[in-house]
N, CA, C, O and CB atoms as a CASP TS submission, in Angstrom:
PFRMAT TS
TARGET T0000
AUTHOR 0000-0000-0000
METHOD Language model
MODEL 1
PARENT N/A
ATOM      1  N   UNK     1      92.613 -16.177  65.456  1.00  0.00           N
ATOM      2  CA  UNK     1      92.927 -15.448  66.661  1.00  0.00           C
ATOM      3  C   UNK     1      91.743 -14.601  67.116  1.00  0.00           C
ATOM      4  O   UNK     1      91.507 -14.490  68.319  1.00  0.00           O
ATOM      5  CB  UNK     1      94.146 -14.579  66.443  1.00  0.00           C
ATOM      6  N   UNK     2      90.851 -13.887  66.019  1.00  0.00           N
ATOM      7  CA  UNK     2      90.274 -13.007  66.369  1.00  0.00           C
ATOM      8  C   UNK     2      88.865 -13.904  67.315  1.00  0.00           C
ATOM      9  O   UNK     2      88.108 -13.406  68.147  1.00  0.00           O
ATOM     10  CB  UNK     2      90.041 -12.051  65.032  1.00  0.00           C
ATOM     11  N   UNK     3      88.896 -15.117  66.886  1.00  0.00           N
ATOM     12  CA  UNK     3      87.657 -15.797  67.316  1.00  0.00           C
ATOM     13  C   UNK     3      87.694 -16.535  68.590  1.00  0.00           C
ATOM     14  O   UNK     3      86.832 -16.487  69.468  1.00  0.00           O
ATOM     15  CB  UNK     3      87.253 -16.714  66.322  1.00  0.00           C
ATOM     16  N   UNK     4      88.559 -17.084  68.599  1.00  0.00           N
ATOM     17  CA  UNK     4      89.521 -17.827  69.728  1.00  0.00           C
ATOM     18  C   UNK     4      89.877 -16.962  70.967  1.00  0.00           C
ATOM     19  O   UNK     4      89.196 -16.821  71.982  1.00  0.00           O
ATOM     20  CB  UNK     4      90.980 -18.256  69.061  1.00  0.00           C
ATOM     21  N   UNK     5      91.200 -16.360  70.650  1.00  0.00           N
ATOM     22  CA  UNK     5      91.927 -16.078  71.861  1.00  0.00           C
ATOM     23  C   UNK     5      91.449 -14.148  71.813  1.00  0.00           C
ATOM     24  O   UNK     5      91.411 -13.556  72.892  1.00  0.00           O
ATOM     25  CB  UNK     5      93.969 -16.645  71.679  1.00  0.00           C
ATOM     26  N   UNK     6      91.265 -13.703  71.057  1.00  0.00           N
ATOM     27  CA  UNK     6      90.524 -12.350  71.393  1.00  0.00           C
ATOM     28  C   UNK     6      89.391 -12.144  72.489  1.00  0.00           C
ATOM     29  O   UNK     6      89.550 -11.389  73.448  1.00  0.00           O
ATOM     30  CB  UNK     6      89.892 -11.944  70.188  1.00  0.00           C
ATOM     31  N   UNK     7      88.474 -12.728  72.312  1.00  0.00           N
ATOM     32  CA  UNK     7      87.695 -13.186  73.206  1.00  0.00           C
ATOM     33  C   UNK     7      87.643 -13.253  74.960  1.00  0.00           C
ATOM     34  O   UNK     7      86.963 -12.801  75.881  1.00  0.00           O
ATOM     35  CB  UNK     7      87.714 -14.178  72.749  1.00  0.00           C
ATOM     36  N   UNK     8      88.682 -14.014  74.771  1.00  0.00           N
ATOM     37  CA  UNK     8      88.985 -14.767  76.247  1.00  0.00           C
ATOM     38  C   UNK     8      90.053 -13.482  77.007  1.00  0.00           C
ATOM     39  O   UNK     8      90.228 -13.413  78.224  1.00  0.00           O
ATOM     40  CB  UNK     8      90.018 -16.674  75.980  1.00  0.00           C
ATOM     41  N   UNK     9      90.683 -12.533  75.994  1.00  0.00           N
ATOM     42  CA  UNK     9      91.760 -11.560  76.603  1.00  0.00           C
ATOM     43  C   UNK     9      90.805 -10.230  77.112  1.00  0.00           C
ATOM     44  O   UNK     9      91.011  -9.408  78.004  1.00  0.00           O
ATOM     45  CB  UNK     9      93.071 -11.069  75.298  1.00  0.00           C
ATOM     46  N   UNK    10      89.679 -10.383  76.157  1.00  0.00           N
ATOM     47  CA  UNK    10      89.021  -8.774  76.355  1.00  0.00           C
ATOM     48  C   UNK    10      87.668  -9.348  77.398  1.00  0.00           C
ATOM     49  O   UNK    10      87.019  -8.402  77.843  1.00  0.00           O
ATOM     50  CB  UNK    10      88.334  -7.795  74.415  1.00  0.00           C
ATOM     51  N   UNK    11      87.085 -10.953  77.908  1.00  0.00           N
ATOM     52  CA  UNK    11      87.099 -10.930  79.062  1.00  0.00           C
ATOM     53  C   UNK    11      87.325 -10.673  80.588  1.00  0.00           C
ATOM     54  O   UNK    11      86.641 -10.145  81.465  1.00  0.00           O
ATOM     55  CB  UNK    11      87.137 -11.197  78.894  1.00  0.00           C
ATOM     56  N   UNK    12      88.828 -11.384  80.544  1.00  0.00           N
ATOM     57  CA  UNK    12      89.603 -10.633  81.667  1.00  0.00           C
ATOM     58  C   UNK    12      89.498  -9.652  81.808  1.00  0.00           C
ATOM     59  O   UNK    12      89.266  -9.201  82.930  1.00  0.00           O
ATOM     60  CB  UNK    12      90.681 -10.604  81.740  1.00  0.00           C
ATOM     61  N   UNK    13      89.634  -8.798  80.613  1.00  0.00           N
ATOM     62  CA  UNK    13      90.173  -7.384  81.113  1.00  0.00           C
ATOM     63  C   UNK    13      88.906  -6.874  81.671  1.00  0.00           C
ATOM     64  O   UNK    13      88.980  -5.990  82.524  1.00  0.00           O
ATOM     65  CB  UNK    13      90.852  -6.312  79.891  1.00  0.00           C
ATOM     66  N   UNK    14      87.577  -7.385  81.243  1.00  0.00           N
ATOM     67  CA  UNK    14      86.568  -6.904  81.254  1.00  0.00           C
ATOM     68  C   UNK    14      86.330  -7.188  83.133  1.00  0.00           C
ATOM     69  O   UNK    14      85.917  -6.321  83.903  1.00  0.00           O
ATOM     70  CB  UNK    14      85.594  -7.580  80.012  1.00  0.00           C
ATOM     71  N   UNK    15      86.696  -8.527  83.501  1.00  0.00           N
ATOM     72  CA  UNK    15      86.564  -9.260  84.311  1.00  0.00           C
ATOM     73  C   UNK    15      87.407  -8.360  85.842  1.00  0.00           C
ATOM     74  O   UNK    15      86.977  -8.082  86.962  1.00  0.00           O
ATOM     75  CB  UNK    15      87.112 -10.680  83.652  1.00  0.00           C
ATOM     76  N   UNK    16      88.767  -8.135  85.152  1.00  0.00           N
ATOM     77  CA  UNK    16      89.898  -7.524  86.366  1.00  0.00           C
ATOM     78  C   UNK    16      88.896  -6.723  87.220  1.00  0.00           C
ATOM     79  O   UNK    16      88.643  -6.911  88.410  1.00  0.00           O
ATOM     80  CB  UNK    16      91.343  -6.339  85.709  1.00  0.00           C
ATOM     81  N   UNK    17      88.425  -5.888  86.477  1.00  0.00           N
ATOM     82  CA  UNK    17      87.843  -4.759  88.153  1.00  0.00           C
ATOM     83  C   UNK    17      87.323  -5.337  89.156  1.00  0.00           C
ATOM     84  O   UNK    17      87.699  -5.171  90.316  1.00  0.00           O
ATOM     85  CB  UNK    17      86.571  -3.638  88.026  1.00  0.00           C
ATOM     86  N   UNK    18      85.927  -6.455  88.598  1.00  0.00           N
ATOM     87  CA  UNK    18      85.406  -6.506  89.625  1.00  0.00           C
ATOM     88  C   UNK    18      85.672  -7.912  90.461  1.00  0.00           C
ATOM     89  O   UNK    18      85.118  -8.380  91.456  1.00  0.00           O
ATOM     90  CB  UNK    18      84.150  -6.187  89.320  1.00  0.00           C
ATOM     91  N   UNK    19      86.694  -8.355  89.676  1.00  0.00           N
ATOM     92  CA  UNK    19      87.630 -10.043  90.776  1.00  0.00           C
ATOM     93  C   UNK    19      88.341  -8.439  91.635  1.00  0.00           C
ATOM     94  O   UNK    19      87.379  -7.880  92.162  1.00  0.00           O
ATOM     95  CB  UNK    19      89.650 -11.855  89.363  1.00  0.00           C
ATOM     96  N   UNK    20      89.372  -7.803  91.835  1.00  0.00           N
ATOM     97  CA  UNK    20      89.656  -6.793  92.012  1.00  0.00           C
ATOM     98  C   UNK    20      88.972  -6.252  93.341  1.00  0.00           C
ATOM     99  O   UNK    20      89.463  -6.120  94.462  1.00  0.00           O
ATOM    100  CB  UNK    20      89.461  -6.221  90.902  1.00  0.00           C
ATOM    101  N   UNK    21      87.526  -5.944  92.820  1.00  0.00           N
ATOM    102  CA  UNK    21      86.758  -5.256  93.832  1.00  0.00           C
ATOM    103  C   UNK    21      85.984  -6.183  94.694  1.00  0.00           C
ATOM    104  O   UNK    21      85.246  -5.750  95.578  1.00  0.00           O
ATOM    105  CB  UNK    21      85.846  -4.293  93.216  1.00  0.00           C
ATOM    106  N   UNK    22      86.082  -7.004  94.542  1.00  0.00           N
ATOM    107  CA  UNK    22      85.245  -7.970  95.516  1.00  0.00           C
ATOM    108  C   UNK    22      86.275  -8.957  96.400  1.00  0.00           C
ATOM    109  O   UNK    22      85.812  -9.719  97.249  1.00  0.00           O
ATOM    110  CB  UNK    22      84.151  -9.002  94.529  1.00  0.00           C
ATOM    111  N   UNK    23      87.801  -8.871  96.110  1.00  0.00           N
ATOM    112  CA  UNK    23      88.666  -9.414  96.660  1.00  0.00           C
ATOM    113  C   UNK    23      88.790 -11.220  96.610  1.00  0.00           C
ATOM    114  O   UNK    23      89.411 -11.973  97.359  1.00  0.00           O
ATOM    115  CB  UNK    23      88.495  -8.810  97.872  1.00  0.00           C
ATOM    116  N   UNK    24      88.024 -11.486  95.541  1.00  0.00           N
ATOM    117  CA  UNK    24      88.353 -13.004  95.383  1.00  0.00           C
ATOM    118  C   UNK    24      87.214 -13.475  94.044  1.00  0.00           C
ATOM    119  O   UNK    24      86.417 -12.674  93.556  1.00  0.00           O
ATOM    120  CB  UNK    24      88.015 -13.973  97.114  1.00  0.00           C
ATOM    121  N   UNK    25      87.323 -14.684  93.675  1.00  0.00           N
ATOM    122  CA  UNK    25      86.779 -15.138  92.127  1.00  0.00           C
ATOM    123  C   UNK    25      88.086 -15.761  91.343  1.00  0.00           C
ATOM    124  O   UNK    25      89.222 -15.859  91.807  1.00  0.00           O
ATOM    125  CB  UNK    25      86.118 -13.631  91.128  1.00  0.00           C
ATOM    126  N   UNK    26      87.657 -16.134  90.106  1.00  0.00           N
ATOM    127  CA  UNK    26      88.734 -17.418  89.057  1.00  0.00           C
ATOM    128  C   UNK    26      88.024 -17.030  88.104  1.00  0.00           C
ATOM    129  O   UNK    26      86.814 -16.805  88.059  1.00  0.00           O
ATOM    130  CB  UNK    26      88.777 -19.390  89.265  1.00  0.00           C
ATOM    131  N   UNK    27      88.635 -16.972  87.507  1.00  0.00           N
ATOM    132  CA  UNK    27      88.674 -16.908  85.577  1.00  0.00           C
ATOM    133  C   UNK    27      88.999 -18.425  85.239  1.00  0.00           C
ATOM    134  O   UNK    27      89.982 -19.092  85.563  1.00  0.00           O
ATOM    135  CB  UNK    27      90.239 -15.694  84.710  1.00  0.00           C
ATOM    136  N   UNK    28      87.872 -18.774  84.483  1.00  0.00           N
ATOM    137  CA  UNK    28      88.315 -20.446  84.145  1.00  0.00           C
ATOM    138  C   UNK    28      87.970 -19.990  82.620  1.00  0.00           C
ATOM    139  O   UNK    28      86.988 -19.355  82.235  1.00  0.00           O
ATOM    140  CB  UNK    28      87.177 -22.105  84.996  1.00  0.00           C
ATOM    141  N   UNK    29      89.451 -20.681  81.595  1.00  0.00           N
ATOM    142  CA  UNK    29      89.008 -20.786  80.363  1.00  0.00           C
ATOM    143  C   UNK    29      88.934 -22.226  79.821  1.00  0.00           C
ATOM    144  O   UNK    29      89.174 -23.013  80.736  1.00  0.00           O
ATOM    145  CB  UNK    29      89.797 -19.980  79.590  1.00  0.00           C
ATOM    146  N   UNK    30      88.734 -22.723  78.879  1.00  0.00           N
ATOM    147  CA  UNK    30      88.187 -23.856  78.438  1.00  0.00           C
ATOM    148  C   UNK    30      89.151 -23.718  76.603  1.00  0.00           C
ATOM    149  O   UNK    30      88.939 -23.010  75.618  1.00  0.00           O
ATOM    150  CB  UNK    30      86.109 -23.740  78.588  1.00  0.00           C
ATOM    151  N   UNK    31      90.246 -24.846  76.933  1.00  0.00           N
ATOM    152  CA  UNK    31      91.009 -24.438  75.351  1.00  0.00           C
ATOM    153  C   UNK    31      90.994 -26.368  74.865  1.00  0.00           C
ATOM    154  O   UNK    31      90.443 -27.220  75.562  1.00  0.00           O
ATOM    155  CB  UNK    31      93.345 -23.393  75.571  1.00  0.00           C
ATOM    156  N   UNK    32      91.608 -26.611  73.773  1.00  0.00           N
ATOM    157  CA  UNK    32      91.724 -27.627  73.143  1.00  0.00           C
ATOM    158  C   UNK    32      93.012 -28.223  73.587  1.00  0.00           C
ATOM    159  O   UNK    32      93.997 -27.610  73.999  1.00  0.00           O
ATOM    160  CB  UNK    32      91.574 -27.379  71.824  1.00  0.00           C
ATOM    161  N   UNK    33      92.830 -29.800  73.411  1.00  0.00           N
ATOM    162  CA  UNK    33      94.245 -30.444  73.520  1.00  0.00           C
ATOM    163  C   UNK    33      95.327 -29.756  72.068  1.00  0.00           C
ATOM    164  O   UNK    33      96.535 -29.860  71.858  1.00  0.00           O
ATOM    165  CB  UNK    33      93.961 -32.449  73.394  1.00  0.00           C
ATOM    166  N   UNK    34      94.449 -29.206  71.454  1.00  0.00           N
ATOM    167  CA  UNK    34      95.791 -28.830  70.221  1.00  0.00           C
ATOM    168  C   UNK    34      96.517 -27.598  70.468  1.00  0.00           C
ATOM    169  O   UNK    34      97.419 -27.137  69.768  1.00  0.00           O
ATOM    170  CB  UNK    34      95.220 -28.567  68.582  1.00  0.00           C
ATOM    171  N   UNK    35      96.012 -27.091  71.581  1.00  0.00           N
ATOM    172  CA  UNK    35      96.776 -26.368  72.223  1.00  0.00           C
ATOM    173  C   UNK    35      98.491 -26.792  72.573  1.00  0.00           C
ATOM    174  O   UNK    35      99.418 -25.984  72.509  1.00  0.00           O
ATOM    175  CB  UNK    35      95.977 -26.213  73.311  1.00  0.00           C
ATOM    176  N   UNK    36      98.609 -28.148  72.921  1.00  0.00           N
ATOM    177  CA  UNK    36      99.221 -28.138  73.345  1.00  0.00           C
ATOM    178  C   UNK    36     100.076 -29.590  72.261  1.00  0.00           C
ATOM    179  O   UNK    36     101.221 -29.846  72.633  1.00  0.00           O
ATOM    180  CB  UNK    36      98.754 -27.944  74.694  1.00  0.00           C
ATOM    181  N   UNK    37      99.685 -30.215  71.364  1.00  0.00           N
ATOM    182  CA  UNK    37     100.023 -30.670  70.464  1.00  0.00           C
ATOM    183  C   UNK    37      99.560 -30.758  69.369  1.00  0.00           C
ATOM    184  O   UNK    37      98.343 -30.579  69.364  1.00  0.00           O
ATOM    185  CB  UNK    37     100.222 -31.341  70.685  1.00  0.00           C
ATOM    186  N   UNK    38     100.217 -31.058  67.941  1.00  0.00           N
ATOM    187  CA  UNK    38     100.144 -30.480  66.898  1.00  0.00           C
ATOM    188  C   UNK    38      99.595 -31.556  65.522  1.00  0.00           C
ATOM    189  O   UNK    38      99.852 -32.759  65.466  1.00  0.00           O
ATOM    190  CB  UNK    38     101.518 -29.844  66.819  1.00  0.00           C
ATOM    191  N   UNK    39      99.047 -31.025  64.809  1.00  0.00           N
ATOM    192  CA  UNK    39      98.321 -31.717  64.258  1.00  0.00           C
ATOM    193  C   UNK    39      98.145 -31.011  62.737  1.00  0.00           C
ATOM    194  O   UNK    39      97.963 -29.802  62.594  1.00  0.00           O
ATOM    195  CB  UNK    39      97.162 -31.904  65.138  1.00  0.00           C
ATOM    196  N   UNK    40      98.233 -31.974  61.625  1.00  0.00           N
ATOM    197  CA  UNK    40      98.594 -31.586  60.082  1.00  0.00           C
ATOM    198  C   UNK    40      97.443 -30.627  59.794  1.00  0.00           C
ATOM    199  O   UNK    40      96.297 -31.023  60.007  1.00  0.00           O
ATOM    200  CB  UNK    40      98.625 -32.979  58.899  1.00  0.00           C
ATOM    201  N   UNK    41      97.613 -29.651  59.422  1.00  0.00           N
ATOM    202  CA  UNK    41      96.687 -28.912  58.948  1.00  0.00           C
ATOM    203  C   UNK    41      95.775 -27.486  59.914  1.00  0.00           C
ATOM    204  O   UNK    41      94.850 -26.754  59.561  1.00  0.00           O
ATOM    205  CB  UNK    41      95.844 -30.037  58.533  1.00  0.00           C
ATOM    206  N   UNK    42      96.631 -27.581  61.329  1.00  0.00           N
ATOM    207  CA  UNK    42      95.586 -26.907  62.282  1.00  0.00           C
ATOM    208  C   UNK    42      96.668 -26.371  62.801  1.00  0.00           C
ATOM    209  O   UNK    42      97.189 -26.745  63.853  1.00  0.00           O
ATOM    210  CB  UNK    42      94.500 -27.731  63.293  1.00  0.00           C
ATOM    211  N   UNK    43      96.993 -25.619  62.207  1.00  0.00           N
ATOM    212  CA  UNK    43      98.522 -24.850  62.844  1.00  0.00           C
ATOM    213  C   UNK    43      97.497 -22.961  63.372  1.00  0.00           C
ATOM    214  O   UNK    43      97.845 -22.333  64.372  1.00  0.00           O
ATOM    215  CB  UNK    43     100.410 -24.583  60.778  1.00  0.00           C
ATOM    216  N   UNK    44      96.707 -22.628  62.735  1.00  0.00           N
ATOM    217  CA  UNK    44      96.045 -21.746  63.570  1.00  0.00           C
ATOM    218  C   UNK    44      95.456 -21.779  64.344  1.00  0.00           C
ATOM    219  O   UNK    44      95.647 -21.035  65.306  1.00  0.00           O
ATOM    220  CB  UNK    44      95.574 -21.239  63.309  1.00  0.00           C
ATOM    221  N   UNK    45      94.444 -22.665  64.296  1.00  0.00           N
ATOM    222  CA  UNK    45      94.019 -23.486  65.782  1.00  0.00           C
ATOM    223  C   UNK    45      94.977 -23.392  66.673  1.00  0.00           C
ATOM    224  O   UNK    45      94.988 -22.493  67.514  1.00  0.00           O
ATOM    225  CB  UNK    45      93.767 -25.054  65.711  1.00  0.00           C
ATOM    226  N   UNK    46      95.632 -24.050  66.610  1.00  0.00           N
ATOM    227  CA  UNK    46      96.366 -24.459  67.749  1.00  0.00           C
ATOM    228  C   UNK    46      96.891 -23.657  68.212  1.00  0.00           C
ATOM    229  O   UNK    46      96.796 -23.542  69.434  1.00  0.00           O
ATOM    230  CB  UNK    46      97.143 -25.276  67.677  1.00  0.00           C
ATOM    231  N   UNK    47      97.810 -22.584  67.340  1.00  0.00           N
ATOM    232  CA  UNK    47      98.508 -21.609  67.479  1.00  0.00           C
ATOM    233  C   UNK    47      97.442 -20.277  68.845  1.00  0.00           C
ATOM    234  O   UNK    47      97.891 -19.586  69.759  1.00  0.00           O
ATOM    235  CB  UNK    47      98.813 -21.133  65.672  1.00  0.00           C
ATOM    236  N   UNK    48      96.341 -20.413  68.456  1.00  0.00           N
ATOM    237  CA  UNK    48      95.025 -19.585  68.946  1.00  0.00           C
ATOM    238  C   UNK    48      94.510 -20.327  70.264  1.00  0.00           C
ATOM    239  O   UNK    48      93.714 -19.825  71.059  1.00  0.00           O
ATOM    240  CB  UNK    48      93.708 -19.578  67.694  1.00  0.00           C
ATOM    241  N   UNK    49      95.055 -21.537  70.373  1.00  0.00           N
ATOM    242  CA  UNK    49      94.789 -22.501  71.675  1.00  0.00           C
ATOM    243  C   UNK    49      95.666 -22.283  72.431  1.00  0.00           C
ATOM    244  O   UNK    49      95.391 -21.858  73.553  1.00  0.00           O
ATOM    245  CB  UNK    49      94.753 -23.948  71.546  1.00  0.00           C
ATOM    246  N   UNK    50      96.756 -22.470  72.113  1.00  0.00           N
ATOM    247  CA  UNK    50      98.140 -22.541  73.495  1.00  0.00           C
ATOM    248  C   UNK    50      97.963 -21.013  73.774  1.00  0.00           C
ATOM    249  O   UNK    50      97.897 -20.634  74.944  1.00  0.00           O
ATOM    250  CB  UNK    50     100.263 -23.038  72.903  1.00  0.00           C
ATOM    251  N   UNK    51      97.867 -19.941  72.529  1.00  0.00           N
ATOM    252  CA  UNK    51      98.203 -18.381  73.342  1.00  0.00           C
ATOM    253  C   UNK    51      96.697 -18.289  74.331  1.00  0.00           C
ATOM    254  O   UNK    51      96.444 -17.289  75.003  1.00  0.00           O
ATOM    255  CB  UNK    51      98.353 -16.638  71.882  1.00  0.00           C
ATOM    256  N   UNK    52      95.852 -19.419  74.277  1.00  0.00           N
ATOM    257  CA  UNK    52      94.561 -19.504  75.508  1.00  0.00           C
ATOM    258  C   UNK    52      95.124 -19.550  76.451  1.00  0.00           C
ATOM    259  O   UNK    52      95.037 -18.697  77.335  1.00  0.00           O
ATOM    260  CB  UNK    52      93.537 -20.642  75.634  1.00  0.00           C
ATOM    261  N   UNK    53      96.108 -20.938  76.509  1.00  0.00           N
ATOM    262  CA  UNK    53      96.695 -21.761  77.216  1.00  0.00           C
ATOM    263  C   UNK    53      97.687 -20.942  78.513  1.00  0.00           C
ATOM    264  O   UNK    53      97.731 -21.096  79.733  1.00  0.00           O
ATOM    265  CB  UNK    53      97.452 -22.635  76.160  1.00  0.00           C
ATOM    266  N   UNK    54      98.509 -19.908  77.429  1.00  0.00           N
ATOM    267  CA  UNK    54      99.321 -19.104  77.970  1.00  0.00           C
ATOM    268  C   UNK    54      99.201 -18.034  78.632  1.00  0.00           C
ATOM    269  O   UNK    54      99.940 -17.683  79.552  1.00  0.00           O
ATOM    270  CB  UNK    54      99.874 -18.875  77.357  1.00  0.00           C
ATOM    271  N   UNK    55      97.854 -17.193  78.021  1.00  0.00           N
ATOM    272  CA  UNK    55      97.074 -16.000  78.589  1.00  0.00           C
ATOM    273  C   UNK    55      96.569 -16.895  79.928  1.00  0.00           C
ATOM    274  O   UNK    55      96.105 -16.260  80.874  1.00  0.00           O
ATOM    275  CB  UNK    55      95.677 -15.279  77.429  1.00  0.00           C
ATOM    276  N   UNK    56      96.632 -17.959  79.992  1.00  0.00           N
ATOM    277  CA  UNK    56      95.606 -18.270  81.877  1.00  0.00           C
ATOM    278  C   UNK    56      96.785 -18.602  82.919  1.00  0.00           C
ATOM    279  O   UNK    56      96.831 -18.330  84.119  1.00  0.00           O
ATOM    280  CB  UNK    56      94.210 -20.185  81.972  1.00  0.00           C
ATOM    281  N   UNK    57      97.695 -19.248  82.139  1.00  0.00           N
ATOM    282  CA  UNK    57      99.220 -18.753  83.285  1.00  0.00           C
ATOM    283  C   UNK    57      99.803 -17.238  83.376  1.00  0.00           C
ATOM    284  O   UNK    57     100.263 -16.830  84.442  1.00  0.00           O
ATOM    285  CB  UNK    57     100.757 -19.601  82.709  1.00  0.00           C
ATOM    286  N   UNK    58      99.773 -16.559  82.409  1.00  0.00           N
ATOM    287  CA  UNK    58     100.394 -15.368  82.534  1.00  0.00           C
ATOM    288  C   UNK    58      99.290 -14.136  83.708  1.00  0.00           C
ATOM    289  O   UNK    58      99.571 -13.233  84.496  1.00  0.00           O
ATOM    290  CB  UNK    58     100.618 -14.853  80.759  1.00  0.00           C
ATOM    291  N   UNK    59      97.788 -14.890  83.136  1.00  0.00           N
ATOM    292  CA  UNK    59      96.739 -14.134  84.389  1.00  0.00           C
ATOM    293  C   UNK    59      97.189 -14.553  85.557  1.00  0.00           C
ATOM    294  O   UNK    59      97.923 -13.711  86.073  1.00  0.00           O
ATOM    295  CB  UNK    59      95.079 -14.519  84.411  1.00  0.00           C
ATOM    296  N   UNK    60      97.028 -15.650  86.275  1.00  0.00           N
ATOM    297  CA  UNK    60      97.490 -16.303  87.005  1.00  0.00           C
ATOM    298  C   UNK    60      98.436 -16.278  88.036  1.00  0.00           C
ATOM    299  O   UNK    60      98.271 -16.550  89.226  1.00  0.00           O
ATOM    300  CB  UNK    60      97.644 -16.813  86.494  1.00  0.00           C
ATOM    301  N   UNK    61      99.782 -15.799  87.247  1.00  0.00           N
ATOM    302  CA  UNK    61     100.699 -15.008  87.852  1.00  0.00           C
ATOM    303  C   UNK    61     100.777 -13.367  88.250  1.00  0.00           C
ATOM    304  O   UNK    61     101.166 -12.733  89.230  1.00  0.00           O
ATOM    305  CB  UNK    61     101.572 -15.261  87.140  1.00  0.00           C
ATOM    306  N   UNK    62     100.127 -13.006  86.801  1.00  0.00           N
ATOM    307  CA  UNK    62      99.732 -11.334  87.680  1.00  0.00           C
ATOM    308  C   UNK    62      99.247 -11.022  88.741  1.00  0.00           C
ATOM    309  O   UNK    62      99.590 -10.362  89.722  1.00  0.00           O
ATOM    310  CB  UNK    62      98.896 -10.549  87.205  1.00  0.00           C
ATOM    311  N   UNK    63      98.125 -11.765  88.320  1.00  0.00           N
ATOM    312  CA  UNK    63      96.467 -11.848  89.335  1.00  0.00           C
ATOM    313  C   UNK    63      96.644 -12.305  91.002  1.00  0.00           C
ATOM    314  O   UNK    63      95.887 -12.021  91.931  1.00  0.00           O
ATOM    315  CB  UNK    63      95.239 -13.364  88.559  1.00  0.00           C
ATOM    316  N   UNK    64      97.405 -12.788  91.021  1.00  0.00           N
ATOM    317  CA  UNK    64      97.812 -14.106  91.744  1.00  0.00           C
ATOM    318  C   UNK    64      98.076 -12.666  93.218  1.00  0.00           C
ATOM    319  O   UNK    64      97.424 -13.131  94.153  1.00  0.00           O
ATOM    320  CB  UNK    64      99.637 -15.394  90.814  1.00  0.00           C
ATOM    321  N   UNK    65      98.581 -11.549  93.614  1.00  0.00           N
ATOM    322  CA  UNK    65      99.001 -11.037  94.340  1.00  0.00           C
ATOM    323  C   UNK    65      98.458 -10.245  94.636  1.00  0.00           C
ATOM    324  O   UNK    65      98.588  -9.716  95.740  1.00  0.00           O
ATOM    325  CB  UNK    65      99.780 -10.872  94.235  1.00  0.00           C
ATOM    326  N   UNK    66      97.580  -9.849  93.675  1.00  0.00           N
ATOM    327  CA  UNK    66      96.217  -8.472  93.577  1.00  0.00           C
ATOM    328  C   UNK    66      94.795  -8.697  94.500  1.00  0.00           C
ATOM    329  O   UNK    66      93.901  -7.852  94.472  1.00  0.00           O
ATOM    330  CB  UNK    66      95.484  -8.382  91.703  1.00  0.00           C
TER
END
C-alpha cells in the first residue's frame, strides 16, 4: 500500500489546489489489470491496484463539480 496507492492519494491532494485554481486539468493514474482480477499469490498487489482503481472514480466524482 505504502508504495502503490500512497503515492497516487498524496498526489492529488498535492494536485487539488492548483486543478482548483486554474479551473480545469485531469489526474491520470496508471494501475494494473490485477486490479481488477485476481491472481494466486498477489492478493496485495492487487488489493493496492483496485484501491488505485477506486481512488480515480471516487476523485472523479468529487472533482467532477469543483
Amino acid at each position: 500500500m505504502s508504495t502503490n496507492l500512497e503515492p497516487s492519494f498524496q498526489f492529488s491532494q498535492l494536485a487539488y489546489p492548483l486543478l482548483k485554481a486554474s479551473g480545469k486539468g485531469n489526474v491520470v493514474f496508471i494501475s494494473s489489470v490485477l486490479g481488477m482480477v485476481s491472481l494466486q499469490y498477489s492478493s496485495a498487489y492487487s488489493a493496492a491496484e483496485g484501491a488505485i482503481n477506486q481512488l480515480t472514480k471516487n476523485l472523479a466524482c468529487q472533482w467532477a463539480k469543483r
